[in-house]
C-alpha positions, 0 to 999 in steps of 0.5 A: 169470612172477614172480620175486619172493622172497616167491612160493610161502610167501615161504620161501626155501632155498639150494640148492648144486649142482655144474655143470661150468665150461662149462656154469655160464659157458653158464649166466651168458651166457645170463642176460645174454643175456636180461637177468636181474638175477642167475644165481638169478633165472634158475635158478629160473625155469628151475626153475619153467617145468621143474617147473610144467606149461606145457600145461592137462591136456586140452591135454596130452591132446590132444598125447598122443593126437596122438602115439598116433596118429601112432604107429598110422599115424591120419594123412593128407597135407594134401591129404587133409585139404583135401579131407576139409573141403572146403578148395580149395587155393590152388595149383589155382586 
């Protein structure tokens, strides 16, 4: 992901935000950590991977319905599932 200065309009505007000591020195080590050049490089792309959608639409649909059956009890055990594709188990043999 991109960190240039001149992404999205090239306009860049300052933003001030109140953060607990704690949470700002957290913040700092994990910048280093991951070895970004400065703390506003690393908040906005935090911003960005918050704010932009990781998963394509259909992707999203998809883990929706996953969860929505999960939920409805559409589920079955592995064994089940090799069974239903045909997929002997390794352990039985």
């Amino acid at each position: 992901m991109s960190t240039d200065a001149g992404e999205n309009n090239g306009e860049m505007v300052k933003l001030n935000v109140k953060v607990p000591k704690r949470l700002l020195e957290e913040l700092d080590e994990l910048a280093e950590e991951l070895n970004y050049t400065n703390r506003s490089e690393f908040v906005r792309e935090v911003l960005r991977d918050t704010t932009e959608p990781i998963l394509t639409p259909g992707a999203q649909e998809g883990v929706s319905q996953g969860y929505a059956d999960v939920a409805a009890g559409r589920t079955m055990s592995i064994s089940e599932a090799k069974d239903r594709l045909g997929i002997e188990d390794e352990s039985e043999e």
